[in-house]
N, C-alpha and C positions, 0 to 999 in steps of 0.2 A: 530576633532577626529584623533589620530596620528595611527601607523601603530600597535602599540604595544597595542592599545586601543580597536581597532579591534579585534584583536585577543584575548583580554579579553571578548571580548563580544561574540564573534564566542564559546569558550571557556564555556561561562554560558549558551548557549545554548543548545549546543552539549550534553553537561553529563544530565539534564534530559531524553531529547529527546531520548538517550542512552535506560536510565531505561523505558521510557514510552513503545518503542520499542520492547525490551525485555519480557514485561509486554505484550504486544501485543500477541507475539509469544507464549507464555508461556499459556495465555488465550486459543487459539485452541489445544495446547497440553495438556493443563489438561484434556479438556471433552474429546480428544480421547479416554487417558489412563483412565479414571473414564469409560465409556461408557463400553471401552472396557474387562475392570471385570464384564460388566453386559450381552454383546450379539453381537457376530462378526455380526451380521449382523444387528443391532441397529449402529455398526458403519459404516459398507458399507451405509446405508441408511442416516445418518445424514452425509456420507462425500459428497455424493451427491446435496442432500437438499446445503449444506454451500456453492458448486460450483453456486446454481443457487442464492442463497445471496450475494453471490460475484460480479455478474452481476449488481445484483437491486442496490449494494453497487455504483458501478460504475457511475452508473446516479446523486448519490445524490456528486461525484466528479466532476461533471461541475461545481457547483455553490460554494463548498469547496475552487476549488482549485482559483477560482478567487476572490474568497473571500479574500484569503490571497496575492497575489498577489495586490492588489490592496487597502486592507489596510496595508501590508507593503508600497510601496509610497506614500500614503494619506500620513501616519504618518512621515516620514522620509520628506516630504514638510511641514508637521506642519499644515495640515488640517482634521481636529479630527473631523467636522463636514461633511468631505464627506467621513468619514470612519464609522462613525454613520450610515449614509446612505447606504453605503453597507451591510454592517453587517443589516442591517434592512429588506433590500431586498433579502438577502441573506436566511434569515430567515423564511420571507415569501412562498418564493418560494421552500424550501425544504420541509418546511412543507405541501405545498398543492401536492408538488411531493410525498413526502409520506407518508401522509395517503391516497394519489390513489392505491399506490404500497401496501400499508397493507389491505387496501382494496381488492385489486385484489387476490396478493398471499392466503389470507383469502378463497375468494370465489373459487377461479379457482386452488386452491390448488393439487386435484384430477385428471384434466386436464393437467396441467403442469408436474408431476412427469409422467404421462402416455405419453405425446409424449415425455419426456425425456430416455423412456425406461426403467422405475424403474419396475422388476419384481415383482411378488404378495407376494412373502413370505418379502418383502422390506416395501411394500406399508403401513402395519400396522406401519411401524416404522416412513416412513417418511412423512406418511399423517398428522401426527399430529404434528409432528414437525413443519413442514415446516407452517401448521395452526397459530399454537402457536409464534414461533420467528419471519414467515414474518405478523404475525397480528400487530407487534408491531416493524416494520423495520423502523417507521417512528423517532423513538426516535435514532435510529442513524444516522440521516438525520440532526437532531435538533442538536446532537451533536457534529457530525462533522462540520457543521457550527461554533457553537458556539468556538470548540477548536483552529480551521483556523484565528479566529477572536483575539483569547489571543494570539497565538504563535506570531502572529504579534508584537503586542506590546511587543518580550518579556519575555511572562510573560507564558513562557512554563512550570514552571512549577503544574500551576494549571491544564493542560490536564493531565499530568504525575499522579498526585495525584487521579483522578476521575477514570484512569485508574485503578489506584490500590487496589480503592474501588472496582471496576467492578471485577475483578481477586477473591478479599477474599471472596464478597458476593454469584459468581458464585460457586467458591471453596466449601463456604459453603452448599450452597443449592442444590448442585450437590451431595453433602454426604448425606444429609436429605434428597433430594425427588427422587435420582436414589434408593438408598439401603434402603430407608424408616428406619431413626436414630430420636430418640427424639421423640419417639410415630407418628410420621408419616406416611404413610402409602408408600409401594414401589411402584413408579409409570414409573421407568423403562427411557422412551424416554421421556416420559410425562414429568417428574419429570425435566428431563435435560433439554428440551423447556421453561418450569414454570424458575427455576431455570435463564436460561440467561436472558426470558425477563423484569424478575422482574429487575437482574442485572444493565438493560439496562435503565430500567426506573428510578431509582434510581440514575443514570451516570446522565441524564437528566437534571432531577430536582437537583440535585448537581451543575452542572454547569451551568446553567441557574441562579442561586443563585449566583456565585461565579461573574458569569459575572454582574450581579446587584450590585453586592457589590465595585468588584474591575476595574471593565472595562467600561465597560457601563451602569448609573445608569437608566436610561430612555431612551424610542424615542420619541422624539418631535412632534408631529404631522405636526407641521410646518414645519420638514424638507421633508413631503413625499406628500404634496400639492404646487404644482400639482406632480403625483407620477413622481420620478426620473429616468424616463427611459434612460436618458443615462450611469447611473450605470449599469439598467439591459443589456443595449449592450454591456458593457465594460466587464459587469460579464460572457456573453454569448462569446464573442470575444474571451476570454483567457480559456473558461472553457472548449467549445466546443474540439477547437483542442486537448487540454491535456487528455477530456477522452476519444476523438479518438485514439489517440497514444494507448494509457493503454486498448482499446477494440483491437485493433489492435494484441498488445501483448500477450492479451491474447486467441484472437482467433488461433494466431501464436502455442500459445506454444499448445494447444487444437491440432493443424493437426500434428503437432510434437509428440504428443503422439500417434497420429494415426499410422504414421511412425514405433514408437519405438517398437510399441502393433505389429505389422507386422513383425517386426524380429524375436522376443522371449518373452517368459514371462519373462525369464531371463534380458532381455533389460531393460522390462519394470520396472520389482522389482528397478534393481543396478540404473534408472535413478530418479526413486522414493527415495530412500535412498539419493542419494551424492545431490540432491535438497535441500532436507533439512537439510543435513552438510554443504553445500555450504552458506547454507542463512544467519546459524552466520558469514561466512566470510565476506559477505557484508553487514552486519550490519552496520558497522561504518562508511562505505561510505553514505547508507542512511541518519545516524544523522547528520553527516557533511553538506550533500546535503541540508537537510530542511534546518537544521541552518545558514548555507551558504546564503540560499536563502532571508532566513530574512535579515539579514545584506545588502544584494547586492538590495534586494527592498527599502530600509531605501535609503541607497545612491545614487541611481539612482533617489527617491522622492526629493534627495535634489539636482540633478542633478551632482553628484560627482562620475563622469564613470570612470575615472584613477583608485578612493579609490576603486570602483567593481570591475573593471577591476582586479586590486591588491589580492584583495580578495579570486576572482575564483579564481587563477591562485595557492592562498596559499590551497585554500580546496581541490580541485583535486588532486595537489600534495601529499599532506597528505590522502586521501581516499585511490589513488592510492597504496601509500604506505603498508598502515596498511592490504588494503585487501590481498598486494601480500605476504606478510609477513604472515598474517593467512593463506592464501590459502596453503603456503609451511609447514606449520606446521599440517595441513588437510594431505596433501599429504605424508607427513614423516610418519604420525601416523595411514596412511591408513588401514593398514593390523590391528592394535586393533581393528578402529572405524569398521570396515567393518563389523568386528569378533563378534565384541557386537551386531552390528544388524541382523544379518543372521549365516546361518550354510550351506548355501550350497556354495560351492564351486564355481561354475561359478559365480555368484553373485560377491563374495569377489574379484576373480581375475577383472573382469571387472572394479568393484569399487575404485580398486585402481590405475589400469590404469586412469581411466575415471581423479582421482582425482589428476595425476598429469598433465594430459592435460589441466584440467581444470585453473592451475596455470598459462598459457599463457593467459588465460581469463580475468581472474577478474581485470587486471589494463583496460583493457579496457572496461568492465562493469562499474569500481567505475566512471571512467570515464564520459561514457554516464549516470548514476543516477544524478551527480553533474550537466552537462551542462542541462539535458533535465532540471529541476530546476532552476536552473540559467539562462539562456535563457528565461523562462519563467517569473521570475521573474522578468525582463529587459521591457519586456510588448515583445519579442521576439517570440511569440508564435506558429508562423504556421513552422518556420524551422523543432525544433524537431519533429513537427510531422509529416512532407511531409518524412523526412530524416529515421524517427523512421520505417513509412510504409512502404517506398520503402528497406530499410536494412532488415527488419523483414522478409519481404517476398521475394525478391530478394535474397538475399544469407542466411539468415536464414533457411527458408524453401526450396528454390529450391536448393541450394547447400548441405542441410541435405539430402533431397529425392536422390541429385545424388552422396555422396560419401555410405550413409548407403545404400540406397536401390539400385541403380544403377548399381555401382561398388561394392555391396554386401560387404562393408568395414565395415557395421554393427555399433553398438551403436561411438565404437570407431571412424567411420570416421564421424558420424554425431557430434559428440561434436569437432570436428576440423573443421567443417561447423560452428558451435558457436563461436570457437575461432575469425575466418577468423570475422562473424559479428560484435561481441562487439568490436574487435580491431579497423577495418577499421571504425568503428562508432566514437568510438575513435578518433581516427585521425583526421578525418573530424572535430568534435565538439569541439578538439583543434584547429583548425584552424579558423573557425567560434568566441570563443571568443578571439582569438590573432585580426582577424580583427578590432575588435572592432564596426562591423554592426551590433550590436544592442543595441548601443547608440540612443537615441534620440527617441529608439521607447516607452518610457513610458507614461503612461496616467493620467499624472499631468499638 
């Protein structure tokens, strides 16, 4: 496979994974905006609920992310039978993960929004939510397995497509059972719960099929007698650390908001807003990253660290690129995008501050998205995440607490706390695959 080859295949990747992404983001942004023609506080209450699905989301990323990881090298060594075997195991074990998790969320639904803090005029809204989507969180458990499984081979774009079923059927059902259309009846939050997990189950059974058909026609029984537990340590090895990193992170950004909520409301709105203008900017570092990661598992299965090697060094480049490039075009246009979103003043001036500091950022963000990925996909895996911890919290948060809160430099010095980490993360995990230590660590 020559260099130009690669980079066709990097290429075929990428632009689904693109739209799947997209399609991703798009999916939480619809039920806000639908919800929220029906009751701001149906939204307060469902944005809540999604942060503790977000959590459960996470667990069902140990066994995901090793899943691919490890049938990216099966495949790329040309062994289809101990990729069968993951993907088998993989299966297993999300499923018995969750339906515990649907289970629990189901019964303990009422417990968990109350030590969460959910006040009582909320509780109507997110008691049955949280009933309804986490009774059924196991079909994203199955799914994401499933999809981890094809992107390997590939064959990304059958995730993209299921995706997009998931998008028109929520679409739909979020018109008919929030504002009761087509002789239905209005069922408000209800309606929008019904509404995803039907979505979900449908994504399911879609892919589940697709995988029958085009990926894996059967499991063999013979491959799981006597069961293959050195899969399940390999799948534990690489999954564990990766969703340490990503709980890490997200406990991070969690005290960070505590931070921001202590300065101003103003803080907190303008850091609310440029997050989610920010996130189309690193979009395409994300697609790259997966895609990337595919490729550099294939090659490293066939033991070809120079072709990886090569690789990483073209994806980052280009992530690098594009996000800094969007990020200045964010920042040129700060004062519209700001304008569209709010009307008070302090907000806007902050936001567009915040959005040109933010452009020292993001080459070292696309950065660390590409290596913590690629890393991992090398069979690399406890670096990013010793390096993810100690960064997050060593200058992430202690450096945000002492320029914002300390030195009272506010929202402004703490996103120069941000810069300071994604860059020097950067740096490091440029150095780390220039070494080239982590060769040899794959598990073929």
């Amino acid at each position: 496979m020559t260099k130009n080859s690669l980079k066709l295949e990097l290429r075929k990747l990428v632009v689904p994974l693109m739209v799947e992404t997209l399609l991703v983001m798009m999916l939480g942004l619809t039920d806000t905006i639908m919800l929220g023609q029906y009751s701001d506080n149906a939204v307060a209450a469902v944005g809540m609920v999604n942060q503790i699905l977000s959590l459960v989301l996470l667990l069902f990323t140990i066994i995901s992310i090793g899943t691919s990881v490890l049938c990216s090298q099966y495949l790329g060594a040309g062994r289809r039978t101990r990729m069968i075997q993951v993907t088998g195991v993989s299966l297993l074990l999300n499923l018995v993960l969750g339906l515990g998790m649907s289970g629990l969320l189901y019964v303990a639904a009422h417990p968990i929004l109350s030590f969460m803090g959910m006040r009582d005029e909320l509780m109507q809204y997110g008691l049955v939510y949280l009933q309804i989507v986490g009774g059924f969180v196991f079909t994203q458990a199955i799914t994401n397995t499933v999809s981890a499984s094809l992107r390997a081979e590939n064959k990304v774009v059958y995730p993209m497509l299921v995706i997009a079923i998931t998008n028109l059927l929520n679409i739909l059902g979020n018109y008919t059972l929030i504002f009761g259309h087509f002789g239905c009846p209005s069922l408000g939050v209800m309606g929008a719960g019904i509404s995803t997990s039907i979505s979900r189950v449908v994504a399911m059974l879609v892919i589940l099929i697709i995988m029958q058909r085009k990926h894996i026609s059967s499991f063999p029984m013979r491959l799981f007698r006597p069961f293959p537990f050195k899969e399940l340590r390999n799948l534990l090895k690489i999954g564990l650390p990766s969703a340490g990193e990503n709980i890490s992170y997200n406990l991070q950004q969690l005290t960070l908001l505590y931070f921001i909520n202590y300065i101003s409301n103003e803080a907190l709105a303008t850091r609310t807003y440029v997050v989610n203008v920010v996130m189309f900017v690193y979009m395409f570092a994300i697609c790259m990253a997966n895609g990337g990661s595919i490729v550099i598992g294939h090659l490293v299965g066939q033991q070809r660290y120079r072709a990886a090697f090569v690789t990483g060094r073209y994806v980052w480049r280009w992530a690098a690129m594009v996000s800094v490039v969007f990020s200045f075009v964010c920042a040129l246009c700060g004062p519209w995008i700001m304008n569209a979103l709010t009307d008070n003043e302090e907000i806007i001036r902050l936001g567009c501050i915040v959005l040109w500091i933010d452009l020292l950022l993001e080459a070292g963000k696309s950065i660390n998205i590409y290596a913590t990925n690629a890393l991992r996909a090398t069979g690399d895996v406890m670096f990013p995440f010793y390096l993810g911890v100690i960064a997050q919290w060593g200058l992430g948060v202690f450096l945000g607490w002492l320029f914002g809160i300390y030195f009272g430099w506010g929202l402004i010095g703490m996103w120069f706390a941000f810069v300071l980490d994604e860059d020097i993360r950067g740096a490091i995990f440029i150095a780390r695959w220039n070494s080239m230590k982590w060769a040899h660590k794959g598990f073929c």
